[in-house]
Each structure stands twice: as C-alpha cells, then as structure tokens.
VMD Tcl script that draws the C-alpha trace (Angstrom):
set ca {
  {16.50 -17.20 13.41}
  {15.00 -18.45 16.64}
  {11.45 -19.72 15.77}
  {8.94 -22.24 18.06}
  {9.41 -24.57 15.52}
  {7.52 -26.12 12.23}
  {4.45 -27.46 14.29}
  {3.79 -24.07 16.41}
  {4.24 -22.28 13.34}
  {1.47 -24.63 11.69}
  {-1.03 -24.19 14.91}
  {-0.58 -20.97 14.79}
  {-1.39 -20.79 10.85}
  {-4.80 -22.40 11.33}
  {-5.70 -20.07 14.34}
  {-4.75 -17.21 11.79}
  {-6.96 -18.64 8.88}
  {-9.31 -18.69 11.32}
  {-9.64 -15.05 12.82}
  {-9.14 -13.64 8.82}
  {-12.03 -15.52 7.38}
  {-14.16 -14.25 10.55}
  {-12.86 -10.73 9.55}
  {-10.05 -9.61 11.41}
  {-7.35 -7.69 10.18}
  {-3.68 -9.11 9.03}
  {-2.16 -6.79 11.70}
  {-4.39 -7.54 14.69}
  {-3.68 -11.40 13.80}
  {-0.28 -11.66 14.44}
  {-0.50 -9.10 17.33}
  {-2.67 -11.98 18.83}
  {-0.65 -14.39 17.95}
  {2.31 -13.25 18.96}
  {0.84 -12.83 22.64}
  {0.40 -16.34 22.30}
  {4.23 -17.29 21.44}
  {7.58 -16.26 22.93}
  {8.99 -15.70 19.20}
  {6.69 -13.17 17.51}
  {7.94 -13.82 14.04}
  {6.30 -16.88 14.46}
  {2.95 -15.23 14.41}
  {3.98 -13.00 11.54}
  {4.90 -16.71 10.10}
  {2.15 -18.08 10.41}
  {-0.12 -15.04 9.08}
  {1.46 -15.45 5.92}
  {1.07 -18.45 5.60}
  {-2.57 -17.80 6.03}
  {-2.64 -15.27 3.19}
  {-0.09 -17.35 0.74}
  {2.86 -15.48 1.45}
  {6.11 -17.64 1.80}
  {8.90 -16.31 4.33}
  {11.49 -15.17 1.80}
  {8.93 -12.29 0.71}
  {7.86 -11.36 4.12}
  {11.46 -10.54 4.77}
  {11.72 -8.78 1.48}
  {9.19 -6.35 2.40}
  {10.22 -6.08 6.23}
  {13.73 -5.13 5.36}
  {15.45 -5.58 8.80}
  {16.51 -8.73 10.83}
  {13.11 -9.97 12.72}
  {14.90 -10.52 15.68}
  {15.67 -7.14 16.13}
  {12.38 -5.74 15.89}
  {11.24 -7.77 18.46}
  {14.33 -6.71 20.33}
  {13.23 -3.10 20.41}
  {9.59 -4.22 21.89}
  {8.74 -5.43 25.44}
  {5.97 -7.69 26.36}
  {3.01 -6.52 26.15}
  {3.32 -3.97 22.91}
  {2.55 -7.50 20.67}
  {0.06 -5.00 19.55}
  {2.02 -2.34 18.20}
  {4.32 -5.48 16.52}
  {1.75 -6.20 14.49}
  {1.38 -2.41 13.58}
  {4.98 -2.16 12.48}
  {4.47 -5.23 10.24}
  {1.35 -3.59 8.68}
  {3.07 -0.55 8.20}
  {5.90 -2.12 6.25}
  {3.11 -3.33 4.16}
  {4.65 -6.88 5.49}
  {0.97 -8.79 4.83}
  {-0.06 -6.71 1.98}
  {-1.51 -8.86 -0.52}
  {-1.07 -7.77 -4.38}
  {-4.04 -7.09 -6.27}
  {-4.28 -8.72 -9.52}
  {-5.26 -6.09 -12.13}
  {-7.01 -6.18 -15.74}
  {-5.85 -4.20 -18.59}
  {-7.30 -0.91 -17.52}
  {-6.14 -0.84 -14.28}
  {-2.35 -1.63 -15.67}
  {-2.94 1.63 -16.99}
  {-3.80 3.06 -14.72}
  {-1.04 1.99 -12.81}
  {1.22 2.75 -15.48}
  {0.07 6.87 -15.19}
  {0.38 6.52 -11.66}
  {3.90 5.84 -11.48}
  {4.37 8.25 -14.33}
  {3.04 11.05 -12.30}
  {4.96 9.74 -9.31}
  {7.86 10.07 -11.59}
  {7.80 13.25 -12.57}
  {7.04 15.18 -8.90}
  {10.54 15.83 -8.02}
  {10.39 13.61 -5.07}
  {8.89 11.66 -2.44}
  {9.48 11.86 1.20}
  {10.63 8.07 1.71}
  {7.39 7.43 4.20}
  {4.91 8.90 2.08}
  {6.72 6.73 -1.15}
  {6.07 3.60 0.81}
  {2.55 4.36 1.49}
  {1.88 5.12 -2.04}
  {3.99 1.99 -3.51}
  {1.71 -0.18 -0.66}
  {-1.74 1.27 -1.94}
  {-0.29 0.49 -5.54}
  {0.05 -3.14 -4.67}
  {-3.02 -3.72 -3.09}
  {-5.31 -1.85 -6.19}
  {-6.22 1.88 -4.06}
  {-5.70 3.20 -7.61}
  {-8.31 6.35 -6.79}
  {-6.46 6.69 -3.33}
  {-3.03 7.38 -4.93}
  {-4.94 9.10 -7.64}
  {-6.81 11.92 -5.52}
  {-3.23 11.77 -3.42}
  {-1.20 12.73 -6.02}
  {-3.71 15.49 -6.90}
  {-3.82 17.23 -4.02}
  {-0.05 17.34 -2.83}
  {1.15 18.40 -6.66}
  {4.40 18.52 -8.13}
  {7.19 20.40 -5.77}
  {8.33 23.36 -6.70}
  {11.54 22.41 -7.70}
  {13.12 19.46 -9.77}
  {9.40 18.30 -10.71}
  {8.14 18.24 -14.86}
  {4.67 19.39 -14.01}
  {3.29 19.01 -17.73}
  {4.42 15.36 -17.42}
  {3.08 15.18 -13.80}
  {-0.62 16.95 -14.51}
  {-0.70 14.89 -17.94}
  {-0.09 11.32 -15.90}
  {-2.77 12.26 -13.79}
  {-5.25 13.34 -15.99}
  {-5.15 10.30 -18.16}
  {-5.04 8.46 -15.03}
  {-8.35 9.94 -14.02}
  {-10.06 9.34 -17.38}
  {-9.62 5.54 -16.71}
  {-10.69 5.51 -13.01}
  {-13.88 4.39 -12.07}
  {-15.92 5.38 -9.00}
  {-15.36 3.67 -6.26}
  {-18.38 4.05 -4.36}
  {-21.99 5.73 -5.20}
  {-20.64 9.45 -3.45}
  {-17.28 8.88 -5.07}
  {-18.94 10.28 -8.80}
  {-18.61 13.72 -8.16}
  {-15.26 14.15 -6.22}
  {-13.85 12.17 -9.03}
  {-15.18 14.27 -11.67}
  {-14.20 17.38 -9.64}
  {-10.68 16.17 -9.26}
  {-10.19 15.12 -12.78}
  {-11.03 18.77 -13.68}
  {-8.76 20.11 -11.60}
  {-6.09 17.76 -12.83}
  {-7.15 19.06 -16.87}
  {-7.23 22.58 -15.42}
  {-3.29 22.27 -13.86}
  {-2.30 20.86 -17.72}
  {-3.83 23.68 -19.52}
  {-1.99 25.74 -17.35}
  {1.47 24.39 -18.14}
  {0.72 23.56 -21.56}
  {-1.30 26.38 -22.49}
  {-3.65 23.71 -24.10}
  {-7.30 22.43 -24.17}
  {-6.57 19.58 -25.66}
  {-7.90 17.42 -22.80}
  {-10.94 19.19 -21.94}
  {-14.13 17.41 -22.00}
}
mol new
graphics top color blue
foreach p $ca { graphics top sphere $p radius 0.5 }
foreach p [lrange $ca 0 end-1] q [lrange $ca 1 end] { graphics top cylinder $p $q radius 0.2 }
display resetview
C-alpha cells in the first residue's frame, strides 16, 4: 500500500490530535489532511492514530482496498474522502458501556432481530450508532419504522423494545416526554400482538 512513509504519517498524527482536541470532527480531519498529502490514507492513518485506532481495524471497518477509494476521487473532493470514511463508521470510536446499557444493547439487537430485515445501509447506520452508545437514537428508530410486514416476529420485536425503553434514560431535559410517549407506544404495539397488559405502567 503506497503510504508517505512512517514520519509523514507521524506529522500528520500530531496535526490531527491537534484539530480534535480544538473540536473538529474525525471526518473533516483527514479531509484536511489528506489535502495536505498525495496518499490520503495517510491522513485517515494518522487520524487513527489520533483516536487509538491501529490500521488493521481501520481496514476492518472500511472493507475495500484504500487505494481504490482514492482511485475513484480526484483532487480536490479530499472532502468528500473523509465523508466516505465517516460513513463507513471508519473513525467511530466504541463506547464503553455499564451494565444497564449492555442491556440495553442486548434488547436492541433483539428487536433488530426480530424485524424481518434491514436494508444493508440503514443496518450499518444502526450497528455504527450501537458502537458509539446512541442507544435512544436506535431506540426511537426502531420504533418508528416497525417490524415489516412480512418475515418479522412482532411480539418479539415490540417486547425488545419496550424493555429497551424501560432502561433508557433521557438524554436531554426535552427528551422526558418523547421518551415516555414512545415507550407507550412501544407497550401499546405489544398489547396488541399479545393481547396483554402485562407491561403497562
């Protein structure tokens, strides 16, 4: 793989340390970066090595031969680089959850489970927010999109959810009622396909 070498790599690394601690986004890093070298990987490199993520992972999670992505770009669109590498949830860093929110978790991907199927985009999105602890953002997902209509267990979907919701926890101060409001919905869906109360309340 065609690189700049250890020492821009390392340059670059302090430059990204740099622009995160003042704020700036993963993405918009390397898309600065990689305006700055001729082999953009380099930047992606050197942004996760930044954020504590060794090379072996970021290819994990980018899933295609770096030197083809860049390949398919001209100069110029470093910008949208960077983009693609955030979308592949390439510099996603994984949240490290307590007890409760393994849980949580746990329903989550229960519920996810038992919809009959994700569109393969929409999976990835969910599976990034997972990582990075947007437990109420795959949670009021979920909820509104449903179970499909076919191949989905919707007791085991509604049920997933609604145990979810008992162990979420606001996010922010206007986040107490759409969570309540959701979670009711979520209770009233299970009565409906289980004919039961039980989780009322």
């Amino acid at each position: 793989m065609s690189s700049g070498g250890t020492d821009v790599i390392e340059a670059l690394g302090l430059a990204a340390g740099e622009r995160l601690r003042a704020g700036a986004t993963p993405a918009a890093v390397c898309s600065e970066l990689a305006a700055q070298t001729r082999w953009w990987w380099d930047a992606v490199l050197a942004v996760g090595q930044a954020l504590g993520i060794p090379e072996s992972e970021l290819l994990r999670r980018l899933q295609c031969d770096p030197e083809r992505v860049q390949g398919e770009l001209h100069p110029g669109e470093e910008e949208l680089y960077g983009g693609l590498m955030e979308m592949h949830g390439v510099f996603d860093v994984a949240k490290q959850f307590d007890e409760r929110e393994l849980l949580i978790v746990e329903h989550l991907r229960t519920a996810m489970g038992a919809m009959g199927g994700v569109a393969s985009g929409r999976a990835l999105g969910l599976s990034r927010w997972l990582v990075m602890g947007e437990l109420a953002r795959v949670f009021y997902s979920l909820a509104r999109s449903g179970p499909r209509a076919t191949r989905s267990r919707p007791a085991e979907f509604w049920e997933a959810l609604v145990r979810a919701g008992e162990l979420l926890e606001p996010v922010g101060g206007n986040d107490h009622a759409t969570l309540a409001q959701v979670r009711d919905e979520c209770r009233a869906h299970l009565a409906s396909c289980t004919g039961s109360g039980r989780f009322g309340g």
